[in-house]
C-alpha positions in Angstrom: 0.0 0.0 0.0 1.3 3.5 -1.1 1.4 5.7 2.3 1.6 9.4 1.4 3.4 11.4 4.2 3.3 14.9 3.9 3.5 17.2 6.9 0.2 19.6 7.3 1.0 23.3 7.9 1.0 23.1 12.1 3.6 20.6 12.1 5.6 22.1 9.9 7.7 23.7 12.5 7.6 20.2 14.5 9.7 18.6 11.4 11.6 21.5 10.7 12.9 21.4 14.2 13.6 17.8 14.2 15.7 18.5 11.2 18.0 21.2 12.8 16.3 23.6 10.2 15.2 27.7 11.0 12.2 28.2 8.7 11.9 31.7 9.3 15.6 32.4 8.2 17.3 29.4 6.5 21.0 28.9 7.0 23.3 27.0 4.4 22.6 23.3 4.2 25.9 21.3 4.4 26.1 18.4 2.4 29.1 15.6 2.5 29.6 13.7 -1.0 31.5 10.3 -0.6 32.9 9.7 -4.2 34.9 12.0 -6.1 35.2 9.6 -9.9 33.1 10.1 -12.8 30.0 11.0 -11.4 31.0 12.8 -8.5 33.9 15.1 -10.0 30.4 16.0 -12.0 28.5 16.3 -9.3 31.5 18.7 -7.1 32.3 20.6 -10.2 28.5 21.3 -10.3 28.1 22.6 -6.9 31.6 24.4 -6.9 30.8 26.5 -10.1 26.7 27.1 -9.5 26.2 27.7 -6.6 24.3 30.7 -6.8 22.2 29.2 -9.2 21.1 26.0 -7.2 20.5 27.8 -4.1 18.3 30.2 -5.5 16.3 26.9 -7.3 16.6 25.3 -3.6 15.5 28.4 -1.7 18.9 27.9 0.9 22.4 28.0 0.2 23.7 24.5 -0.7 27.2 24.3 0.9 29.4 21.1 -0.2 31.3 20.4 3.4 33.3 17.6 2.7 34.2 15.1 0.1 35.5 11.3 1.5 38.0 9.5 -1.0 40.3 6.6 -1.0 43.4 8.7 -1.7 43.5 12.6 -0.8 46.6 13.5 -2.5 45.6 11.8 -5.8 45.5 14.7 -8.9 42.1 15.4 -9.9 40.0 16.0 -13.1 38.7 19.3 -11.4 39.8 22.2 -9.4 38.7 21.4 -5.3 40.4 22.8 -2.6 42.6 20.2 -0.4 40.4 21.0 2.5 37.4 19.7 1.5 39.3 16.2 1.3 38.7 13.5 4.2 39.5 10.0 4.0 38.3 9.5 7.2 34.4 8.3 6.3 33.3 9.6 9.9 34.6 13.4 9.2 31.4 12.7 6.8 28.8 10.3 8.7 29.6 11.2 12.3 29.9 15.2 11.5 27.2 16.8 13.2 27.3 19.7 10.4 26.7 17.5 7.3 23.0 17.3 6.9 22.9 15.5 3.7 24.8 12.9 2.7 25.2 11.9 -0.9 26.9 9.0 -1.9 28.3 8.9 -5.8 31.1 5.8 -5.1 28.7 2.9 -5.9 29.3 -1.0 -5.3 27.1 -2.9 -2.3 30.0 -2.5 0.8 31.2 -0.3 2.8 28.8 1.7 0.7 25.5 -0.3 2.6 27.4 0.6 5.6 27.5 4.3 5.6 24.5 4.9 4.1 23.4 2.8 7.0 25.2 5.0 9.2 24.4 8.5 8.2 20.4 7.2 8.1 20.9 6.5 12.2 22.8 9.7 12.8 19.7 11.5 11.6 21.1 12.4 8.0 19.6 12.4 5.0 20.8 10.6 1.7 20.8 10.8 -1.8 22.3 7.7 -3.8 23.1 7.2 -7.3 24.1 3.3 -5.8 22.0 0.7 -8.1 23.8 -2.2 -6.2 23.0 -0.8 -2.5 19.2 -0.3 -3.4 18.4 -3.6 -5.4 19.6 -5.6 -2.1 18.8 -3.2 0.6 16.7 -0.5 -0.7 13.3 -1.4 1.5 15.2 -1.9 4.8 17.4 1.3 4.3 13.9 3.2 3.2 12.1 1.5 6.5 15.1 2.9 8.8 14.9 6.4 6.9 11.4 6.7 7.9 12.0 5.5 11.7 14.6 8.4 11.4 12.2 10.9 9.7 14.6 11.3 6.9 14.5 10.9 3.6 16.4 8.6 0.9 16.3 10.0 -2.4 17.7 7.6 -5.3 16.8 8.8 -8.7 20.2 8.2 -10.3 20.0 4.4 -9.6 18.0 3.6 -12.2 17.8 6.0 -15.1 20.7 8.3 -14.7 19.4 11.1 -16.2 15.7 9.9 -17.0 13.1 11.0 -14.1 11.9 7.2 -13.4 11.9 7.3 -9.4 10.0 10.6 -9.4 7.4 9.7 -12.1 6.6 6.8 -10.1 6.9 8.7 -6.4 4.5 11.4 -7.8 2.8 11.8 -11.1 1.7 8.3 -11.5 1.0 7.7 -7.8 -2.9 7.5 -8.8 -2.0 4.8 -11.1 -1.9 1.0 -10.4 0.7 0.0 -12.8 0.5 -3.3 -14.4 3.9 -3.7 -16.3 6.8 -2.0 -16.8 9.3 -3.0 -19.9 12.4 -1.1 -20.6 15.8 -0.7 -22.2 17.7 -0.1 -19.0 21.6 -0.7 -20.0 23.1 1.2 -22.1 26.1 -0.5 -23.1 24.3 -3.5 -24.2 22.2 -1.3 -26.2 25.4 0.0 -28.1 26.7 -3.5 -28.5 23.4 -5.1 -29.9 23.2 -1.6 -32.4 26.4 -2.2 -33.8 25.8 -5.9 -34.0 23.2 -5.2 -36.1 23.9 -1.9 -38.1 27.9 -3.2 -39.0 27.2 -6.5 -38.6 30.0 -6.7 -36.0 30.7 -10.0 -34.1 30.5 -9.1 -29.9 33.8 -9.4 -29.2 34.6 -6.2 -31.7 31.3 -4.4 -30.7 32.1 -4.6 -27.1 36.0 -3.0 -27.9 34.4 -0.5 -29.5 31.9 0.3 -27.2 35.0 0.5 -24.7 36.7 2.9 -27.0 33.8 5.0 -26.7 33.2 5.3 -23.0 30.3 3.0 -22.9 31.7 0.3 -21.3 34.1 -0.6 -18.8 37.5 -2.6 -19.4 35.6 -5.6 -17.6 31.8 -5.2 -19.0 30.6 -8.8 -17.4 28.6 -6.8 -15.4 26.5 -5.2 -18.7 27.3 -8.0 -20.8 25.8 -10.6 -18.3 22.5 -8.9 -17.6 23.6 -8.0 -13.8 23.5 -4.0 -14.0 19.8 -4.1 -15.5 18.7 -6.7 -13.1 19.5 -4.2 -10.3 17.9 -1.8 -11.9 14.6 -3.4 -12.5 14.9 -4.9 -8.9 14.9 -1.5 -7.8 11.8 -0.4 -11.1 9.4 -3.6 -9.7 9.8 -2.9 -5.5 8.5 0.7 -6.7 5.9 -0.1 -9.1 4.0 -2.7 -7.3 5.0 -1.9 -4.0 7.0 -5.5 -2.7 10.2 -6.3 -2.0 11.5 -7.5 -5.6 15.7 -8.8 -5.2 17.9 -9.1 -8.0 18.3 -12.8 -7.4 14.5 -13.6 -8.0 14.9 -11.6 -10.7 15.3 -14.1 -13.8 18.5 -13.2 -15.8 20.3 -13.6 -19.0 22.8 -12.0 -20.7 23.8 -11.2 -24.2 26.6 -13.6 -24.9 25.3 -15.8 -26.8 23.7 -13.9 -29.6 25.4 -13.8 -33.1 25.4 -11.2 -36.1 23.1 -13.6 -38.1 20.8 -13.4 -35.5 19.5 -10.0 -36.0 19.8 -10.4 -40.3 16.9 -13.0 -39.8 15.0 -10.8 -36.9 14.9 -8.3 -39.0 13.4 -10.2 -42.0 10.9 -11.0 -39.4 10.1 -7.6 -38.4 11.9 -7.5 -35.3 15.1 -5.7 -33.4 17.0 -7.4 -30.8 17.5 -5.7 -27.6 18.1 -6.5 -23.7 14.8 -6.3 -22.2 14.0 -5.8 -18.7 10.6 -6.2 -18.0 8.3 -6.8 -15.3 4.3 -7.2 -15.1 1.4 -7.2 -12.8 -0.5 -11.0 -12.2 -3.2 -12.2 -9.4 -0.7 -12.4 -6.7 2.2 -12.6 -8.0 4.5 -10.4 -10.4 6.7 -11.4 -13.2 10.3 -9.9 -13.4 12.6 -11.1 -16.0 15.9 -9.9 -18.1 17.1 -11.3 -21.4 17.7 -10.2 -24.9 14.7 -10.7 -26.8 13.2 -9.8 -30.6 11.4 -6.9 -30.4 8.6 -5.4 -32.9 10.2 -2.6 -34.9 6.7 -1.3 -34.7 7.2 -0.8 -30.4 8.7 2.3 -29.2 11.6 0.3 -27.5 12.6 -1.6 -30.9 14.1 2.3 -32.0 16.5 3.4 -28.3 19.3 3.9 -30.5 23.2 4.0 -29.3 23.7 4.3 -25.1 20.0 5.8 -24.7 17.6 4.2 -21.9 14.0 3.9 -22.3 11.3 2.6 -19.8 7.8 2.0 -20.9 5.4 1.8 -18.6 1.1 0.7 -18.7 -0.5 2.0 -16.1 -4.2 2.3 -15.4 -5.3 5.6 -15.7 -3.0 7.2 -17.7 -2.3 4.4 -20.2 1.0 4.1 -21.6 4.4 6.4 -21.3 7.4 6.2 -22.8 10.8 8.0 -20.9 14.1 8.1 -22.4 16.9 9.8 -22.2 20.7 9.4 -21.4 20.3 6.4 -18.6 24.4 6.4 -17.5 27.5 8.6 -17.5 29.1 11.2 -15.7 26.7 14.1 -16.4 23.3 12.6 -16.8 23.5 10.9 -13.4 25.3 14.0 -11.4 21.8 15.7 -12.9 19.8 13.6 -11.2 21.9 13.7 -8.1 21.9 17.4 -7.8 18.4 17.4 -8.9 17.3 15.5 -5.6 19.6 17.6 -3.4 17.2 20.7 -4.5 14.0 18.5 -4.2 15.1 17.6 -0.4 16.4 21.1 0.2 13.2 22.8 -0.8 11.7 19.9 1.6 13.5 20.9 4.5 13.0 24.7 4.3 9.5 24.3 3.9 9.3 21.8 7.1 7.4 19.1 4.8 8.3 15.9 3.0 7.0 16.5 -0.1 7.1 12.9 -1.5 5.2 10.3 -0.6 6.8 7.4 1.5 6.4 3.8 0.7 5.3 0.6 2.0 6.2 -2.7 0.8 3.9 -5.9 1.1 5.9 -9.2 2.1 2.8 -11.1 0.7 3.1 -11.0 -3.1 6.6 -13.2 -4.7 7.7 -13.1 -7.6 6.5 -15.8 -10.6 9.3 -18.6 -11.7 10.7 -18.2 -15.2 9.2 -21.7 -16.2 5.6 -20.2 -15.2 6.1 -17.3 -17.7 4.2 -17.6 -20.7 6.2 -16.0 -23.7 6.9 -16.5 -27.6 10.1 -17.9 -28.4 12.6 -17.9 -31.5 14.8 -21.0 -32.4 17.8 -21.0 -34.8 18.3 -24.5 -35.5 21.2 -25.8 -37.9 20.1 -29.4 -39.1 20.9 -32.2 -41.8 19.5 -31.2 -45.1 17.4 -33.8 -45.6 13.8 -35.3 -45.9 12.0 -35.9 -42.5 13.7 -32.9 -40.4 11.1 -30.6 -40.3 8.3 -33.3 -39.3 10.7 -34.5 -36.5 11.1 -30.9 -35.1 7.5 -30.3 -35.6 6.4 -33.5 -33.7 8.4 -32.4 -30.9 7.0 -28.9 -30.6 3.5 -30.7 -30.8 4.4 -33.3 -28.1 5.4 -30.3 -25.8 2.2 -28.2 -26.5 4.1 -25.4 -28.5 2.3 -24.0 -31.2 4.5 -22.9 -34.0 3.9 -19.4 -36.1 6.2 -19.5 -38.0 9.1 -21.8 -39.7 11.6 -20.8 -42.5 14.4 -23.3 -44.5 17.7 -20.7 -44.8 20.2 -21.3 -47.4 21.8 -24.6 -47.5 25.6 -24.8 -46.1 27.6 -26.7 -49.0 30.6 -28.1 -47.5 28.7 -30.6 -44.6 25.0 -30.4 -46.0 23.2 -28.8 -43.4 21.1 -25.7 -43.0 19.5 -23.5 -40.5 16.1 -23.1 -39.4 14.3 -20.6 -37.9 11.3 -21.5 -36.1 9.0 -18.7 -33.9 6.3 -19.6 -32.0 3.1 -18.7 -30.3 3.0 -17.8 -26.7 3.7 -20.8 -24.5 4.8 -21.8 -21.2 8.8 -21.0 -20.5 8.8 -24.4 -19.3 7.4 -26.3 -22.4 10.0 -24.0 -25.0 13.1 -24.6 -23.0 11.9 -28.5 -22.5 11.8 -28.5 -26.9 14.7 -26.9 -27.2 16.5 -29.7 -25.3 15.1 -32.9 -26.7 15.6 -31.2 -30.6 18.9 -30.6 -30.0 19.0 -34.9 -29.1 17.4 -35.6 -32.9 19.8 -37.1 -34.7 20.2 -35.0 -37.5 19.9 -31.6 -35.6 23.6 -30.4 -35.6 22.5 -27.7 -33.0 19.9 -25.7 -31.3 22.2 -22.1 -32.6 20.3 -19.6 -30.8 17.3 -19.4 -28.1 15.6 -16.2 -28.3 12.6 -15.1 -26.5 9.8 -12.6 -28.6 8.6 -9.7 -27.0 
């Protein structure tokens, strides 16, 4: 249940003393940033060189009191004076001055820890840590609100795309029934030049390195992991449960191959990573994987590193966000863009979003439960009797096929490929066809699973 907690007028003051805060004349809100890398050199640079500008947007001055790193003497990309540098993680979370803590350094510890510990010393916290909320995020929000503070994490999803605060506030009257989206950029790069250059992963993946979209080990996009936080974090909001990343069904890229997308596309289809989740009597389905994608669907055309996250809700129907989901800049907007939403909070003696609740009641749905439509690329003897044998198997499991195409023949052994899609079916009856065709004798191989979207 969605609990909406905003202060009325005569307590006010009540909250505003709790937080340290003088409504009638506000003094500078002192915030401590723990991170100084890509995001927040972004996020310091930001505060350091417009200042004036965001505390006239927060109504009080926003003053940047100390920023903890691993090494203080290291050069840095921009100019910050030495005595704002602490390595000492309690000059931060045990400073009675710091009132806000924001933490840019990402990865699940000590970075649980501190946020853990600035919510008990009464601070509050703004995260751009994907990891941190995926596997603690309804706990640390539970302690926030036994604290009366706030957490504010829009930069752990979308970077730069306003996903937590759509789903906070403007589609709070909405009970949202799915939610599918293009959450990782990199993979979205790799698949795009897989497809436009024909490019075998290994050389899309340097590439998107060379660029800047992906780091020197990419496992983490490349497997699936970094949108499976994220749509942890996307589900526990939308439907209001505690959704973790390892109920979360997940699948990676790896395994996909340039021919792959020449034959989606003759099929009217794109290939993308998919994270998607969906409303069902008791239960919710939450699932990552590439999958074929109508060219006809808004999600089909995210081109390059762009995110997109489409949502159904039911009032408002569908919306489409997108927008730079990663990178130095778009998240550091989204970080400084909570740090004005909670200062304008503070001065006012309100919280001006809405708190939530999370029912324990409602799981999450098993992969093999899921009904989906499913592509096969199948390389077989070129000979008489393969296609009833495969088709008898898809019978025998209750898979109803819609559509099966003979590709070119391959000279030198005498096989060729087939491409098989089928109607929705039970995950469990596809994957359970997929192993006992790939035991026919003359199948050579079952190339390429690929769920339809």
């Amino acid at each position: 249940m969605l609990v909406v907690s905003l202060a009325p007028a005569a307590d006010g003051a009540k909250y505003a003393s709790e937080l340290g805060v003088v409504t009638s004349a506000p003094r500078p809100l002192n915030v401590g940033l723990i991170g100084l890398g890509t995001v927040g050199s972004q996020v310091a640079e930001r505060m350091l060189s417009w200042g004036p500008q965001l505390s006239r947007r927060a109504g009080v001055e926003l003053c940047l009191q100390k920023v903890l790193v691993r090494d203080v003497a290291k050069r840095r990309t921009i100019e910050i004076s030495p005595d704002l540098l602490t390595a000492d993680p309690s000059e931060i979370l045990e400073n009675p001055a710091v009132e806000v803590v924001m933490e840019v350094a990402g990865g699940d510890e000590p970075m649980r820890s501190y946020i853990e510990r600035a919510i008990h010393a009464g601070k509050h916290v703004i995260t751009a840590n994907k990891v941190v909320m995926a596997k603690h995020g309804p706990e640390l929000l539970d302690a926030a609100a036994g604290k009366n503070v706030d957490v504010y994490f829009e930069a752990a999803v979308g970077g730069g795309i306003p996903l937590i605060s759509t789903f906070r506030t403007d589609l709070q009257a909405n009970r949202i029934e799915r939610v599918s989206a293009v959450i990782n950029g990199t993979t979205n790069y790799v698949l795009g030049r897989m497809a436009s250059a024909g490019l075998p992963m290994a050389d899309a993946v340097r590439e998107a390195q060379e660029a800047g979209y992906a780091e020197a080990d990419p496992s983490d996009d490349i497997g699936g992991f970094d949108a499976t936080y994220k749509l942890a974090i996307l589900a526990s909001i939308a439907y209001e449960i505690k959704v973790r990343p390892d109920e979360i069904y997940r699948e990676g890229i790896e395994g996909i191959e340039p021919v792959d997308f020449r034959y989606a596309r003759e099929l009217g289809y794109a290939i993308k990573l998919i994270a998607h989740t969906q409303r069902h009597p008791g239960r919710v389905e939450a699932r990552v994987h590439p999958a074929l994608v109508s060219l006809e669907h808004p999600l089909a055309r995210v081109e390059g590193a762009e995110n997109a996250v489409f949502v159904e809700g039911d009032l408002v129907g569908q919306v489409l966000l997108v927008g730079q989901g990663a990178g130095g800049r778009p998240t550091a907007s989204a970080v400084v863009g909570d740090l004005i939403d909670l200062a304008r909070s503070i001065r006012r003696g309100v919280q001006s979003r809405p708190s939530f609740s999370f029912d324990d009641r409602v799981g999450v749905i098993p992969i093999g439960e899921v009904k989906t439509r499913a592509y096969y690329r199948i390389r077989v003897d070129d000979r008489p009797g393969v296609l009833a044998a495969i088709g008898q198997v898809f019978a025998e499991e209750g898979v109803s096929i819609s559509s099966f195409i003979q590709k070119d023949a391959w000279s030198h052994d005498m096989t060729v490929e087939l491409v098989v899609t089928t109607h929705p079916s039970l995950e469990a009856s596809l994957q359970k066809a997929r192993e006992r065709m790939a035991r026919l004798e003359p199948v050579h191989a079952v190339s390429a699973f690929l769920r339809v979207f």
